[in-house]
PDB file of N, CA, C, O and CB in Angstrom:
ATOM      1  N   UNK A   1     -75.195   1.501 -48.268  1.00  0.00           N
ATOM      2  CA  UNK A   1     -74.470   0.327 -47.766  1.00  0.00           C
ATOM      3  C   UNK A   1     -74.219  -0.655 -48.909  1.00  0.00           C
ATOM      4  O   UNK A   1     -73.154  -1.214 -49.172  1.00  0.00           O
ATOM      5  CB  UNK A   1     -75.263  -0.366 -46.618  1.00  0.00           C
ATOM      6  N   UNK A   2     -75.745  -0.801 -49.735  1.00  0.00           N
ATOM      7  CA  UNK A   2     -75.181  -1.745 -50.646  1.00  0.00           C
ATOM      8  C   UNK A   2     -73.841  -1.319 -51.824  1.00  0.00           C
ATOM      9  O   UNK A   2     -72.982  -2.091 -52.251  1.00  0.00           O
ATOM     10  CB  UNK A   2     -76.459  -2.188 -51.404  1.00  0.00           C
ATOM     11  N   UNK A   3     -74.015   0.153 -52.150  1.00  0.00           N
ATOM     12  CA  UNK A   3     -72.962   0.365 -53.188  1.00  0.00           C
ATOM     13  C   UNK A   3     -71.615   0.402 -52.412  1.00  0.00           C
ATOM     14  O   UNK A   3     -70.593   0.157 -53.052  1.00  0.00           O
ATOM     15  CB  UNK A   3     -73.210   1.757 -54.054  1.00  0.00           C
ATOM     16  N   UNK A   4     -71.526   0.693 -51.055  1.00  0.00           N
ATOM     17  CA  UNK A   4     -69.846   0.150 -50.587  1.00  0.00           C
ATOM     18  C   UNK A   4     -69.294  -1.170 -50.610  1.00  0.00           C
ATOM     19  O   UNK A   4     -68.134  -1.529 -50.807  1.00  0.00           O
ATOM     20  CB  UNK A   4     -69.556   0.382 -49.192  1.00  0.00           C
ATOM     21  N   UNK A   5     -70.632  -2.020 -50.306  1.00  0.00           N
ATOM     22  CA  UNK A   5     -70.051  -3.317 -50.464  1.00  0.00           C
ATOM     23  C   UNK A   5     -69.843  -3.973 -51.942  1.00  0.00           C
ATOM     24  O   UNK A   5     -69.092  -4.885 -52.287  1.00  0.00           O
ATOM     25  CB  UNK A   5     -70.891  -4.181 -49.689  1.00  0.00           C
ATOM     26  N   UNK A   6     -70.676  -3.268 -52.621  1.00  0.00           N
ATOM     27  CA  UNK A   6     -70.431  -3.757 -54.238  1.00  0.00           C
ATOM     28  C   UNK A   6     -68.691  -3.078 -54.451  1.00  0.00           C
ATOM     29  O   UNK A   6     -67.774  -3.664 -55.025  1.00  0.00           O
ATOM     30  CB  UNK A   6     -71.933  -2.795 -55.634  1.00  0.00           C
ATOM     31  N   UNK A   7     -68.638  -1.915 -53.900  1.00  0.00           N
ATOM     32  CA  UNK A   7     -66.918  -1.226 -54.144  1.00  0.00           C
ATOM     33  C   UNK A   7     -66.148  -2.234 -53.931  1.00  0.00           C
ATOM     34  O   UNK A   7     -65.531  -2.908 -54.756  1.00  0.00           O
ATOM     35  CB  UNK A   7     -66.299   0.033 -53.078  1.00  0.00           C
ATOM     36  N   UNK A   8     -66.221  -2.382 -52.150  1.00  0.00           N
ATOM     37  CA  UNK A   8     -65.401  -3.253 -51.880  1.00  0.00           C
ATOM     38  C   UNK A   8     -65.102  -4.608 -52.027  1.00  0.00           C
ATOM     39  O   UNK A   8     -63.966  -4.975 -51.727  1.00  0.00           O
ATOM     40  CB  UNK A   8     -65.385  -3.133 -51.151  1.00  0.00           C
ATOM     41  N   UNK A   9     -65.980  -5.476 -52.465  1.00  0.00           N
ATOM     42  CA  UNK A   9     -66.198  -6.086 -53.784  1.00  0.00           C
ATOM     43  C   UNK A   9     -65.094  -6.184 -54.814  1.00  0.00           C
ATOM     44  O   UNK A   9     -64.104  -6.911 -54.883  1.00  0.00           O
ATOM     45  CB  UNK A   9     -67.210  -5.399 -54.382  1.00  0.00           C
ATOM     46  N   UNK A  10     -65.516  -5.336 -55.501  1.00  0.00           N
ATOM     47  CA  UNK A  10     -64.845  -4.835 -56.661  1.00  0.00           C
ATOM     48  C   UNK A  10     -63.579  -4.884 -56.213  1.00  0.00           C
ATOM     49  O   UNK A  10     -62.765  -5.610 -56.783  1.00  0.00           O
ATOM     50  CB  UNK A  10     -65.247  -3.493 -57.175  1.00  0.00           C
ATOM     51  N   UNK A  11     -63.281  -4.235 -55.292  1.00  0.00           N
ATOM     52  CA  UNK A  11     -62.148  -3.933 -54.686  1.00  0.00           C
ATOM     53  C   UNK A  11     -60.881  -5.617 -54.452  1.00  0.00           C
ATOM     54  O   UNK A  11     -59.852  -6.170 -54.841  1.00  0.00           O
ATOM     55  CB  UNK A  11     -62.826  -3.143 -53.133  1.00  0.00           C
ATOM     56  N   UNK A  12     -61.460  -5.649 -53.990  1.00  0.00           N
ATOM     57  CA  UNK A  12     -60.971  -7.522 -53.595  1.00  0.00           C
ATOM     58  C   UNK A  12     -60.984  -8.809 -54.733  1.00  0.00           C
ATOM     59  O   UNK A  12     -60.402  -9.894 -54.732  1.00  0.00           O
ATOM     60  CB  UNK A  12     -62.225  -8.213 -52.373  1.00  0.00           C
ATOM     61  N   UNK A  13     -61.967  -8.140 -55.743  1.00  0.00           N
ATOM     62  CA  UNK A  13     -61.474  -9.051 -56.659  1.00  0.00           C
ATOM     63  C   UNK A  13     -60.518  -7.995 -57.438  1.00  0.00           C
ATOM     64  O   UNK A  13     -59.706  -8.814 -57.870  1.00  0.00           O
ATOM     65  CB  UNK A  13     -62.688  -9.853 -57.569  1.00  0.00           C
ATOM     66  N   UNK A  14     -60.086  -6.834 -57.881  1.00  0.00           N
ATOM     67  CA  UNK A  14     -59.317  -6.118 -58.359  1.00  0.00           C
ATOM     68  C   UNK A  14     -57.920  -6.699 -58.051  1.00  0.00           C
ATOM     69  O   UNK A  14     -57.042  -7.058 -58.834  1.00  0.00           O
ATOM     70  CB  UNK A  14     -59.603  -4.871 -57.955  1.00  0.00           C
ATOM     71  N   UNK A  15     -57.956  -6.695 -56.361  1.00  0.00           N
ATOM     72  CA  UNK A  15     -56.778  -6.957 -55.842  1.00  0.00           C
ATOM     73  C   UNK A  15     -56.006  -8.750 -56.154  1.00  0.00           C
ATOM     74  O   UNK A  15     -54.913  -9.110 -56.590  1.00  0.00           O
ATOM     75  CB  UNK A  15     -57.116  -6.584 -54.266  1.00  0.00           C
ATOM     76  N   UNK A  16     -57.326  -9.553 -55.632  1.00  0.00           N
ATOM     77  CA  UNK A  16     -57.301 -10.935 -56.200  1.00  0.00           C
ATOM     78  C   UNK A  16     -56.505 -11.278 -57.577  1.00  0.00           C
ATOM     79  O   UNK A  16     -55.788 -12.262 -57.754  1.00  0.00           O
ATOM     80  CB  UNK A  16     -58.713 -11.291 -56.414  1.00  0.00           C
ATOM     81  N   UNK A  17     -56.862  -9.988 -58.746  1.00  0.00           N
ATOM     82  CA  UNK A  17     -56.639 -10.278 -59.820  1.00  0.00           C
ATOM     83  C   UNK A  17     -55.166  -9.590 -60.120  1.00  0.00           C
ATOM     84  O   UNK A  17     -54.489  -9.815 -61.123  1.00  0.00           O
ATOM     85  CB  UNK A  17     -57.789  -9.933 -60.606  1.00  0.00           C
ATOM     86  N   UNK A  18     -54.849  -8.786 -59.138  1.00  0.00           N
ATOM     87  CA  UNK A  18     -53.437  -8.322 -59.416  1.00  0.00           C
ATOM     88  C   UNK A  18     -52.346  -9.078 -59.259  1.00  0.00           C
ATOM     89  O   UNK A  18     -51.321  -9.154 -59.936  1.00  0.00           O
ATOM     90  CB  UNK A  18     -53.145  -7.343 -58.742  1.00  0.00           C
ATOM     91  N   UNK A  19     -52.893  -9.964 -57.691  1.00  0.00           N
ATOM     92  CA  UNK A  19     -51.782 -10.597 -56.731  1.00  0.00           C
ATOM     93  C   UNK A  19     -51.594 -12.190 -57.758  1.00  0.00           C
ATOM     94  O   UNK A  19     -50.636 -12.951 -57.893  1.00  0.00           O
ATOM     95  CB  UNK A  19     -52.521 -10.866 -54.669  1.00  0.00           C
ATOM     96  N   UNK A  20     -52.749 -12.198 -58.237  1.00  0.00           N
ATOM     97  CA  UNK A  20     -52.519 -13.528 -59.575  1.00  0.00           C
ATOM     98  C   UNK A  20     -51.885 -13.334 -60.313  1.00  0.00           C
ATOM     99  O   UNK A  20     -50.989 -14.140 -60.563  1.00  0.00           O
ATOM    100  CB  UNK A  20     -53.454 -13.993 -60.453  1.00  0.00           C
ATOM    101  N   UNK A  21     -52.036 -12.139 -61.051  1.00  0.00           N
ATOM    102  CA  UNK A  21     -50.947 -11.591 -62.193  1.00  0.00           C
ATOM    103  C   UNK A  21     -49.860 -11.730 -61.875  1.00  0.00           C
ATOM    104  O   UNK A  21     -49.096 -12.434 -62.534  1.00  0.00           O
ATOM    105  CB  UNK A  21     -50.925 -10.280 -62.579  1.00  0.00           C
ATOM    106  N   UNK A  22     -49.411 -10.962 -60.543  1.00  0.00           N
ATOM    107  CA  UNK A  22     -47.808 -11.109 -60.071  1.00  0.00           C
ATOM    108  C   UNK A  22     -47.827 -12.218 -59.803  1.00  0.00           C
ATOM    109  O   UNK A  22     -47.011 -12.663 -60.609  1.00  0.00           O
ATOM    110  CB  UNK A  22     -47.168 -10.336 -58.911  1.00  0.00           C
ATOM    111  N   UNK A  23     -48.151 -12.989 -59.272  1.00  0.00           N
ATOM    112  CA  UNK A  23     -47.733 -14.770 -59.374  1.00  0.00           C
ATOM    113  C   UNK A  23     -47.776 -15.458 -60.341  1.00  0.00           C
ATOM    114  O   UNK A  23     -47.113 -16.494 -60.385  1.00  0.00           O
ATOM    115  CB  UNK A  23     -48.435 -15.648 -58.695  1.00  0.00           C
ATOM    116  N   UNK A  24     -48.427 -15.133 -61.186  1.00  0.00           N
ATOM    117  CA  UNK A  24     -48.430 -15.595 -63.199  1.00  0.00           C
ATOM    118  C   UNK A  24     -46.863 -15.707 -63.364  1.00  0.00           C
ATOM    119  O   UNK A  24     -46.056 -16.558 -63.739  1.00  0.00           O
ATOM    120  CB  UNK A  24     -49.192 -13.956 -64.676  1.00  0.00           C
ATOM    121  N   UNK A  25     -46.846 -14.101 -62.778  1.00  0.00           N
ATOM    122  CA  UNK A  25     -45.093 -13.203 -63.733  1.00  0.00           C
ATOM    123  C   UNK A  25     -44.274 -13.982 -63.040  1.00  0.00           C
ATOM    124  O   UNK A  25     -43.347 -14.430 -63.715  1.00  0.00           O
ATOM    125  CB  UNK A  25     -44.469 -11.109 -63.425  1.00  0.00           C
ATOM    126  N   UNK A  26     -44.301 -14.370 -61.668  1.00  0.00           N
ATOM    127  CA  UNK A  26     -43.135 -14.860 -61.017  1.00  0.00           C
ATOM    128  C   UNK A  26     -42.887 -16.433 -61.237  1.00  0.00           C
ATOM    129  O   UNK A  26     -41.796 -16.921 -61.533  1.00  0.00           O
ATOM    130  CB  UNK A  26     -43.267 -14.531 -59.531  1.00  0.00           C
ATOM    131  N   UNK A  27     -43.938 -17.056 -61.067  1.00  0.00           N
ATOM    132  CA  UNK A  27     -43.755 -18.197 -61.552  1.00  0.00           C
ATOM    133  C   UNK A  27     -43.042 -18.483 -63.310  1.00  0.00           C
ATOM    134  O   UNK A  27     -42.289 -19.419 -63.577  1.00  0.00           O
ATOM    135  CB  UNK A  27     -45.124 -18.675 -61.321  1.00  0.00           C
ATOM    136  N   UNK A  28     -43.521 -17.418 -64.326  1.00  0.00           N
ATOM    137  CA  UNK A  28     -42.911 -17.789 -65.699  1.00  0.00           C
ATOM    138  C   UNK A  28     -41.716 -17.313 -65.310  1.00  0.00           C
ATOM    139  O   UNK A  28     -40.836 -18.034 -65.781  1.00  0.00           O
ATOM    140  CB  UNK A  28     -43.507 -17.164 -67.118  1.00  0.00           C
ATOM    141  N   UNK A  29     -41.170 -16.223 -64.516  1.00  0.00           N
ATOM    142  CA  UNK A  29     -39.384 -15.837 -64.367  1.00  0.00           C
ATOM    143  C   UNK A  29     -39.166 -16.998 -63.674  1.00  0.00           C
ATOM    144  O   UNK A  29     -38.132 -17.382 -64.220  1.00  0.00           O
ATOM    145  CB  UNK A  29     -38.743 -14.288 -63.399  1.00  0.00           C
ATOM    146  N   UNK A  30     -39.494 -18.009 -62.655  1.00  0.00           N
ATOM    147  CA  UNK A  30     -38.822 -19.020 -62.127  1.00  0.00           C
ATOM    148  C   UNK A  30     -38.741 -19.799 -63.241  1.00  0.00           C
ATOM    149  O   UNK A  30     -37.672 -20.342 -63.521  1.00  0.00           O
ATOM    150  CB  UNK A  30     -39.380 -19.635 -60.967  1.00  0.00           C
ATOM    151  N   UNK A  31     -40.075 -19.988 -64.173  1.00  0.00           N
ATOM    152  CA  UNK A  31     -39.713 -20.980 -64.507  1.00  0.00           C
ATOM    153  C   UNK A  31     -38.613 -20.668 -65.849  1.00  0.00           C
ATOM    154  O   UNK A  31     -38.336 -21.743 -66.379  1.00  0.00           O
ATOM    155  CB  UNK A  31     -40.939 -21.781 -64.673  1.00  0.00           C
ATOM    156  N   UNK A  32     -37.831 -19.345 -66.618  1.00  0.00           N
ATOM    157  CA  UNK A  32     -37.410 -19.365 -67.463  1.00  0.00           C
ATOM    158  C   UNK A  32     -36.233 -19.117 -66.866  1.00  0.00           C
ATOM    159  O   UNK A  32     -35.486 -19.708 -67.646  1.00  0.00           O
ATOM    160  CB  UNK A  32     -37.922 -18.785 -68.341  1.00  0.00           C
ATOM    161  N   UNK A  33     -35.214 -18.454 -65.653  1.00  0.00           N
ATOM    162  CA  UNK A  33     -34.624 -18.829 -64.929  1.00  0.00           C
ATOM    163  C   UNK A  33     -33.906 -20.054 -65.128  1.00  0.00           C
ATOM    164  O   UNK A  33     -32.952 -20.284 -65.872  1.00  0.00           O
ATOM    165  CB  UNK A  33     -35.238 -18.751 -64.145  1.00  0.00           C
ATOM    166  N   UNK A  34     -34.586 -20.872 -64.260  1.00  0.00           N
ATOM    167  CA  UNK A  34     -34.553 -22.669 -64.336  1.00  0.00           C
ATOM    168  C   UNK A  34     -34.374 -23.214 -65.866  1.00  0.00           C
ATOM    169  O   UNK A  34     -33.382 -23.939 -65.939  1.00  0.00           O
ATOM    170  CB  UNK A  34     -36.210 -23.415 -63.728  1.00  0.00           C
ATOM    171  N   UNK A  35     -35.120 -23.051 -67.210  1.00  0.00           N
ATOM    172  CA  UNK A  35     -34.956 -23.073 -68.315  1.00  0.00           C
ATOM    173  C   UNK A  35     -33.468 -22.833 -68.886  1.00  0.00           C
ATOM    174  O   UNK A  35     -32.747 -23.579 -69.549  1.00  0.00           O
ATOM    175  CB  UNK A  35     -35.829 -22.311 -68.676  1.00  0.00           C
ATOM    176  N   UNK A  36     -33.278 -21.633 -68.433  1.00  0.00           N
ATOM    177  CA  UNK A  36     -32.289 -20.773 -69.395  1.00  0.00           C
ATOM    178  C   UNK A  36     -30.759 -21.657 -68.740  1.00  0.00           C
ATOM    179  O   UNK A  36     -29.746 -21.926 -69.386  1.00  0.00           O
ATOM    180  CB  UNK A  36     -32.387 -18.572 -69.021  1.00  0.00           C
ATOM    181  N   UNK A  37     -31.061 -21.980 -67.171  1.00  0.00           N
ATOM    182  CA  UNK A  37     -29.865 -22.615 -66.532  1.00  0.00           C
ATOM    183  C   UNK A  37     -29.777 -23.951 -66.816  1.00  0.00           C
ATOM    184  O   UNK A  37     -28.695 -24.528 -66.709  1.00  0.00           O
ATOM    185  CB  UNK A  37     -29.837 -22.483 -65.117  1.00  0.00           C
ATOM    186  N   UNK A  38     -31.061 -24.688 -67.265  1.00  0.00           N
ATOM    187  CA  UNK A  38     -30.738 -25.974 -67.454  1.00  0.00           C
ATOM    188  C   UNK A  38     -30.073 -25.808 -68.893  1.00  0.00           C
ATOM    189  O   UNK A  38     -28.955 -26.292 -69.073  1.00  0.00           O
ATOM    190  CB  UNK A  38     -32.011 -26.990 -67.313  1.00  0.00           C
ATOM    191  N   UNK A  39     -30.764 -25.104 -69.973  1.00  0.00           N
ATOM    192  CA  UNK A  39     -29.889 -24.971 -71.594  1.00  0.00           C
ATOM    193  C   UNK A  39     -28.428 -24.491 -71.102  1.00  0.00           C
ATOM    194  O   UNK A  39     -27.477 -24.912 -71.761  1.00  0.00           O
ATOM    195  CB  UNK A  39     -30.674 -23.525 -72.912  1.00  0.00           C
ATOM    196  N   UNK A  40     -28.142 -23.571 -69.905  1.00  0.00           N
ATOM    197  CA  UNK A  40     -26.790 -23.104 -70.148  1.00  0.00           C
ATOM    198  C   UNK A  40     -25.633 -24.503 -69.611  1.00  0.00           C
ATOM    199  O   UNK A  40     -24.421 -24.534 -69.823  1.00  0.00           O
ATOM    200  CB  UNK A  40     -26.596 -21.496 -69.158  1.00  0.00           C
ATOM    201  N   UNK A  41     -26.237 -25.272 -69.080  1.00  0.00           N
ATOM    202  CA  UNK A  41     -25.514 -26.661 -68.328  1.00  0.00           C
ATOM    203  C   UNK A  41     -25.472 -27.122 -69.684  1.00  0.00           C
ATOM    204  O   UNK A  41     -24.399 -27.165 -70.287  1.00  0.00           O
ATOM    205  CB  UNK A  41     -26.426 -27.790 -67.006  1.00  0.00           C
ATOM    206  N   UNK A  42     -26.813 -27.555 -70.339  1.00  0.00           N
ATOM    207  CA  UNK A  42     -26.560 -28.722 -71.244  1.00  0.00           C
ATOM    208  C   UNK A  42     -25.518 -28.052 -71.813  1.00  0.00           C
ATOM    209  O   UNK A  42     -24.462 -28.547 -71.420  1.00  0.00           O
ATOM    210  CB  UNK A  42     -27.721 -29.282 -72.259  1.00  0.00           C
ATOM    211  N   UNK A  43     -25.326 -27.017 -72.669  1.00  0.00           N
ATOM    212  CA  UNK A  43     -24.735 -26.138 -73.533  1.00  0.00           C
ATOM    213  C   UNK A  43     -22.644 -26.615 -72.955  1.00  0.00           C
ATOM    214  O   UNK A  43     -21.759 -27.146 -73.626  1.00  0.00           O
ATOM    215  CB  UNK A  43     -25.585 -24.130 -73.102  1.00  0.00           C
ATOM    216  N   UNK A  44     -22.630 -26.121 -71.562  1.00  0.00           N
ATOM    217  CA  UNK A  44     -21.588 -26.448 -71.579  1.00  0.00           C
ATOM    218  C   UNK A  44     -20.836 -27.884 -71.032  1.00  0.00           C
ATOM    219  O   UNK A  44     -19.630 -27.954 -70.799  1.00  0.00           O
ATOM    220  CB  UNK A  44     -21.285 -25.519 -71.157  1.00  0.00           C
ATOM    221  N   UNK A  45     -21.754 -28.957 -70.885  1.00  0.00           N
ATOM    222  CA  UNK A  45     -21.753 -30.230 -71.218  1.00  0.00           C
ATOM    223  C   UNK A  45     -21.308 -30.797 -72.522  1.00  0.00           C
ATOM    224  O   UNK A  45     -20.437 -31.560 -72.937  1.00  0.00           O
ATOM    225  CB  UNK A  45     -22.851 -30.563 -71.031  1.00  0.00           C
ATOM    226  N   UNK A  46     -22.319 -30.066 -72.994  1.00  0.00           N
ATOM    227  CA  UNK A  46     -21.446 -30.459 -75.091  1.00  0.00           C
ATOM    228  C   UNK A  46     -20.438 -29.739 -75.189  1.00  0.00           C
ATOM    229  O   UNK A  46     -19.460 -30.150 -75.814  1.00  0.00           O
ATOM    230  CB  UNK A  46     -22.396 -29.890 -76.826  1.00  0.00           C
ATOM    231  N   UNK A  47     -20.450 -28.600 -74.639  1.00  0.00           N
ATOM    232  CA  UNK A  47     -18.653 -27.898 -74.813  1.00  0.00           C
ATOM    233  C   UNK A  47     -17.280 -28.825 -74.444  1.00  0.00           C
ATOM    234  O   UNK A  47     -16.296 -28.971 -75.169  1.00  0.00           O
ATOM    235  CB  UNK A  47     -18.431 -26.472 -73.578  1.00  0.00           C
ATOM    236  N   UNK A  48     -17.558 -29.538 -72.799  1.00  0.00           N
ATOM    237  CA  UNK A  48     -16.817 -30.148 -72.541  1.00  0.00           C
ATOM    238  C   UNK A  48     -16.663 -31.498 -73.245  1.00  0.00           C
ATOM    239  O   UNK A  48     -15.601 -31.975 -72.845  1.00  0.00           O
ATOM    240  CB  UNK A  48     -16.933 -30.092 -71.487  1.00  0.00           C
ATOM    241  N   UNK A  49     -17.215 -32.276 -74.063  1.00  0.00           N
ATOM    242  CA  UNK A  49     -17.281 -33.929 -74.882  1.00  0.00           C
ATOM    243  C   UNK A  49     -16.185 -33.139 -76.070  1.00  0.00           C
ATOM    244  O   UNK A  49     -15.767 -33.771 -77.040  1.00  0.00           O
ATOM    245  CB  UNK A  49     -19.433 -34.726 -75.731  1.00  0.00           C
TER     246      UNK A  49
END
C-alpha cells in the first residue's frame, strides 16, 4: 500500500509539473504574441509619420 501511494504520489506531482510547464509555454506564447503585435503597431505607426 505504501509503495502505491508513494507511485501515485509521484504520479501527481509528475503531472503537476507537466501541466506547469504547459502553462509556463503558453503564457510566454501569449506573452510574445502580444509583444511581437505591439512592435508590429509601433513599427507601422513610424511608417505612417
Amino acid at each position: 500500500i505504501f509503495a502505491l501511494s508513494k507511485w501515485d504520489l509521484e504520479k501527481e506531482i509528475l503531472h503537476t509539473y507537466i501541466n506547469r510547464e504547459g502553462l509556463i509555454k503558453s503564457f510566454d506564447n501569449l506573452f510574445y504574441n502580444l509583444s511581437m503585435r505591439f512592435l508590429t503597431q509601433e513599427f507601422l505607426l513610424y511608417q505612417l509619420h
